[in-house]
N, C-alpha and C positions, 0 to 999 in steps of 0.2 A: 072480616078478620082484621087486627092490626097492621098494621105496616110492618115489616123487620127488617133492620137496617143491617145489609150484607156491611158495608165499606162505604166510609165518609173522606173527600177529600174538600178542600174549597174547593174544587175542580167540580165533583161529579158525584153524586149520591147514587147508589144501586138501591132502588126500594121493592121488595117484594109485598106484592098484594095481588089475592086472589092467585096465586102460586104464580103468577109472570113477572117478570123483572122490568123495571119501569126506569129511566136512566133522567135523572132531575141534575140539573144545571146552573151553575153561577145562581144558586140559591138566596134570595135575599135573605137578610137575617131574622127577620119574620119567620118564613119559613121554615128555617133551620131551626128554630126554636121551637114551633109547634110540632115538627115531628120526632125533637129531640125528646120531648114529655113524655114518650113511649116508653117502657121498663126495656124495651130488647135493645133500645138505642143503644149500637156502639161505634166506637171511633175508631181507626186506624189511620195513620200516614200512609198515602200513597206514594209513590214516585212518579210526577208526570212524566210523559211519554218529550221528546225533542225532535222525532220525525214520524213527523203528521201522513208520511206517504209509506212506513215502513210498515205495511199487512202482514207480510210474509210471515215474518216470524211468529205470527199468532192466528195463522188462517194456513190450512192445505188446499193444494191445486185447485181441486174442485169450486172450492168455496169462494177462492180469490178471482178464478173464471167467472161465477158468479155475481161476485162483487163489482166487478169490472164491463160485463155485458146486460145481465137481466137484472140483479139486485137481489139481493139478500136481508131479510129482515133480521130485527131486534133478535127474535127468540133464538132463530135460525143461528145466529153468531154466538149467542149463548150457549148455547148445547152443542159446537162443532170445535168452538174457541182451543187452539191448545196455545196454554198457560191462561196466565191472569186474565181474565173477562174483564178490572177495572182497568189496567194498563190497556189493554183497548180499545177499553170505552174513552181514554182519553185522546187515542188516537184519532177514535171516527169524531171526538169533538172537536178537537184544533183543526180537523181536515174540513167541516162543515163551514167552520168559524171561516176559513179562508178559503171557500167557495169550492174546494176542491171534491166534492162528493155533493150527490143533491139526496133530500131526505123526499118519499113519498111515505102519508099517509094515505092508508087504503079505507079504513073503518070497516071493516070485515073481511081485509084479503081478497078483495075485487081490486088487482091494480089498475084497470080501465079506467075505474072510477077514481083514482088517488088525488090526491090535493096534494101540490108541492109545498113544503114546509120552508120557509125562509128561518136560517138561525136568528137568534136574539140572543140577549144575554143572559134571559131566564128559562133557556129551551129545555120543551122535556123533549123525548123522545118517546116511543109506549111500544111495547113488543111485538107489533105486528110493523110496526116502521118501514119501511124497504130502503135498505141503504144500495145507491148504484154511485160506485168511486167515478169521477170524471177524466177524459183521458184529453191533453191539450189539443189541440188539430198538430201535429209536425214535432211535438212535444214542445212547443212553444207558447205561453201565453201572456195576456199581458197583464203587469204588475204596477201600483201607481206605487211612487214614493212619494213621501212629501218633507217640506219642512214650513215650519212654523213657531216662532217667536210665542209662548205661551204668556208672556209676563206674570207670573207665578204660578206655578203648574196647582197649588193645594187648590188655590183661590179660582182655577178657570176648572177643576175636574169635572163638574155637569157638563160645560161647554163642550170639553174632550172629551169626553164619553160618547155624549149623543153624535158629533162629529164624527168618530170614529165609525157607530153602528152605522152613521148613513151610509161614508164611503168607502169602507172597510181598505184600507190602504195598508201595503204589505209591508211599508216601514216608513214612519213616523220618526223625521228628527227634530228635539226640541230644542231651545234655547230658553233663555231665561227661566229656567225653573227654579228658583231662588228655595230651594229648600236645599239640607243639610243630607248626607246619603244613608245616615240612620232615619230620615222622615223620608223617603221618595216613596210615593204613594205607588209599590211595587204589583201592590196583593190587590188593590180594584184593577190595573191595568193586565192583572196573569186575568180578571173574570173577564176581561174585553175581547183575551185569546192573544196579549203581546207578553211578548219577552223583553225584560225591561234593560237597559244599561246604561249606568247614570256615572252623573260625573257633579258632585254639588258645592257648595255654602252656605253657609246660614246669609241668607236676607239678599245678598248680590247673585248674579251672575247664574252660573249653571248650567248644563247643557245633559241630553240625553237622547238615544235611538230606541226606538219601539219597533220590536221585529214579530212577525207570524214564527217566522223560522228563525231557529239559533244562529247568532252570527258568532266568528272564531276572530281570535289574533287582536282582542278588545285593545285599545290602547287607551290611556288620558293624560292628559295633558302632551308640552314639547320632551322631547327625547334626550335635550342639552338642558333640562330642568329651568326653561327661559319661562320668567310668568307662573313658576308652581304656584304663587300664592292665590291665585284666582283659577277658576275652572271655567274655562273659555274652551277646550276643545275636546273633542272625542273622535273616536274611526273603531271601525270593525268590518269585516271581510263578510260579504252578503253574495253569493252564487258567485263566487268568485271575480267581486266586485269590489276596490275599497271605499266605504263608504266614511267622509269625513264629514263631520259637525260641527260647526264654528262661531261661536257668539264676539264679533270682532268690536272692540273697546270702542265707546260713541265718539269720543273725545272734545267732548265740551265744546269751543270754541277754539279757534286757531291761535291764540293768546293763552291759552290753557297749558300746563305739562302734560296734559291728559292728550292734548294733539298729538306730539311728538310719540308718545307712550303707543297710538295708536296707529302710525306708520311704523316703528319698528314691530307692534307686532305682526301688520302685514308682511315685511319681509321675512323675520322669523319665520311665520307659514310657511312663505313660499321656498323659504329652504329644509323645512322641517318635510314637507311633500316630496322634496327632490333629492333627499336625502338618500341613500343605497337600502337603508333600512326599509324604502317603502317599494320594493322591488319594481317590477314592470306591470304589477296589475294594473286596469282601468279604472279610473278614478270620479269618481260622482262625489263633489263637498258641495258643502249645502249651509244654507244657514242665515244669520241675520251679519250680514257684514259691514252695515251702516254707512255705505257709502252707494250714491244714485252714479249708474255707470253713462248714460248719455241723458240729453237737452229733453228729451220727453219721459223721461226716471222722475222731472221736479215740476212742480205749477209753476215756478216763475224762473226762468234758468239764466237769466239777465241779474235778475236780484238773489237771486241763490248763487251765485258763481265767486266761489273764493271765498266762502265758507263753509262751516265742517260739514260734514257728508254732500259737498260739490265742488270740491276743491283737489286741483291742479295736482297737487304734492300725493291724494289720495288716488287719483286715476292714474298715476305713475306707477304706482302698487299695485292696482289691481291689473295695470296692463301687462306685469308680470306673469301674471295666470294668464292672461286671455290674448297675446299678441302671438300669430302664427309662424312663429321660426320655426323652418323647415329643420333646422338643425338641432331643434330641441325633441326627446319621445316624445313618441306619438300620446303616452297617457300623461304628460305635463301638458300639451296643446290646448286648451280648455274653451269652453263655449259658452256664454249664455244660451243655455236652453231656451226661454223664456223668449226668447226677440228669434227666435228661429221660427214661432209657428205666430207670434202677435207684435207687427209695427207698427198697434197703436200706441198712441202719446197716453200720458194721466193712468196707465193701468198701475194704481201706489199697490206697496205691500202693508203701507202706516200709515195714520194719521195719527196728528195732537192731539190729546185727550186736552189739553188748557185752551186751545183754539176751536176747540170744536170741528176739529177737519175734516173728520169724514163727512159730517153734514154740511160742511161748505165745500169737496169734493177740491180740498186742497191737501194731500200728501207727499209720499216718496215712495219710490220701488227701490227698496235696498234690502229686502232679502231675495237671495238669489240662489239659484240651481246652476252649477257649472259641471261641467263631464267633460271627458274624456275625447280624446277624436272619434278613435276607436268603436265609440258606444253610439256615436250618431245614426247610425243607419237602424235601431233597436230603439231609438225614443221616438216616441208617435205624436207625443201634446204634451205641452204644458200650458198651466192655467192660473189665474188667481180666483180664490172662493172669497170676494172681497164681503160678501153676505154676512160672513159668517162675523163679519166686522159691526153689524148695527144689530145685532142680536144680545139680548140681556146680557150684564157684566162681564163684555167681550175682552181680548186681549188688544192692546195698540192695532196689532197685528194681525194681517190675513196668512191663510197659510198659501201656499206654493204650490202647486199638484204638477208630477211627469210622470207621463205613461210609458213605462217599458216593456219590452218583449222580451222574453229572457228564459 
């Protein structure tokens, strides 16, 4: 028989064939076109779901017990569902998407026999599926955040994409996205399973956070309107976390006005974080800061010393976040993550695209992860995926990865 298309969302298609509901996924447009050719094809706006962990409301006792210990298939949640079966199909897809439920297929309802389904971006699901929600060990698990210098988010999106599907990281901050916030490429990063929040301009600058889960209390740019005409910074509140994005000005050479421009915006930050407005939460920023904070941050730190990003006037600034006055909160005390779990020398986050430097294995470690005091004892690793730096038309930049428990 044909297909009948219950409800279309770019999220999540409901297809009916041979009377079972089939749940098709981040549908390529191929796709969507062949089964659009059907006379029953129709369309509806869905409303995605924003909490990937909320069953309740669409599942009773029983079924949520189910969900939670032995598993529950496809059909099973169809015919028990109360309300919308799409709004919960969106559910169990974000929840997949971010590892939090594992899918078994059985092929006949043998679950002995089941094959674990890893998501992707183009998952079906099929009504014999067995969804079992995953429960943390202590309700705690652990979460990578990253950040990463994209140098034009339109021009790197195969890069980020495929990156993303390998390490599936619960929040993604970008910098240099040089697009306008009427082009931020919102609608491929909802099919990746993030929630997008941008901050842009045409051709410079740009910054943005990619979340699994909705983040609250978005902010952009400074608070004293310092800098509005460039989009250098973002924050948003992540498990009660705040999380800050920062693409800090390169500043040319130390002869430049572009130097000076980029030490007051360092200060700026550092009062714009310390400001009353940013309460007492614990603080993780992140971001490309363009300055190399110790002697194994640069290949030659003799001939790099006292110019721009290794110079004197900049590690003043940054000592601002990072020097341990006991007299300051405990969420302004700040860390490099990064040198807490690796004191190797040469680990760069850039290299020259005009020098050839990654292939001469001459760069800089100037994007950085800095946190909180407070949050120490919950980060486990951090790393650089400098890999991802010699792979086809990469960004300057590697990205950043810390593991938190949370």
């Amino acid at each position: 028989m044909e297909p009948k298309i219950e409800q279309r969302t770019r999220f999540v298609m409901a297809v009916l064939i041979d009377n079972e509901w089939s749940l098709y996924h981040r549908l390529s447009s191929e796709q969507a076109d062949s089964i659009s050719d059907y006379p029953s094809f129709q369309r509806h706006k869905l409303t995605a779901s924003t909490n990937s962990s909320g069953f309740s409301e669409s599942l009773g006792q029983e079924q949520l017990k189910l969900f939670q210990q032995e598993g529950i298939s496809i059909h099973e949640l169809r015919r028990t569902c109360e309300g919308s079966f799409q709004n919960l199909a969106e559910k169990i897809y974000h929840s997949w998407s971010s590892g939090e439920l594992s899918v078994k297929r059985t092929w006949g309802g043998v679950l002995e026999d089941a094959e674990t389904i890893s998501y992707e971006h183009s998952a079906c699901l099929l009504p014999e599926d067995v969804l079992i929600l995953k429960e943390p060990e202590n309700g705690v698990s652990s979460k990578k955040l990253v950040t990463w210098n994209v140098n034009s988010i339109r021009s790197r999106m195969n890069v980020l994409l495929q990156w993303l599907e390998k390490h599936q990281p619960e929040v993604l901050c970008l910098q240099e996205t040089k697009v306008e916030d009427q082009l931020f490429p919102s609608w491929e990063l909802e099919q990746a399973g993030y929630k997008s929040y941008w901050y842009g301009q045409k051709t410079y600058n740009g910054v943005a956070i990619l979340s699994r889960q909705p983040l609250t209390d978005i902010r952009k740019g400074f608070e004293n309107q310092y800098d509005s005409e460039n989009a250098r910074l973002i924050s948003g509140i992540w498990k009660g976390i705040r999380i800050i994005n920062v693409y800090v000005p390169q500043g040319q050479n130390t002869e430049s006005e572009k130097f000076p421009y980029k030490l007051e915006f360092l200060q700026q930050l550092h009062q714009e974080i310390s400001s009353e407005s940013y309460s007492d939460l614990p603080i993780i920023m992140v971001g490309d800061f363009n300055v190399a904070l110790d002697p194994g941050d640069v290949n030659d730190p003799e001939a790099m010393f006292g110019h721009v990003s290794y110079h004197p006037s900049e590690h003043e600034k940054m000592n601002a976040f990072l020097d341990q006055d006991s007299s300051k909160p405990e969420h302004l005390q700040f860390h490099d993550i990064f040198r807490r779990f690796d004191s190797r020398e040469h680990q760069f986050t850039w290299w020259d695209f005009r020098t050839r430097g990654y292939e001469r294995g001459e760069g800089m470690r100037i994007d950085h992860i800095l946190a909180s005091s407070s949050l120490l004892k919950q980060i486990t690793n951090c790393s650089i995926d400098s890999m991802v730096r010699g792979e086809e038309k990469p960004s300057d930049h590697a990205p950043v990865l810390c593991e938190i428990e949370i």
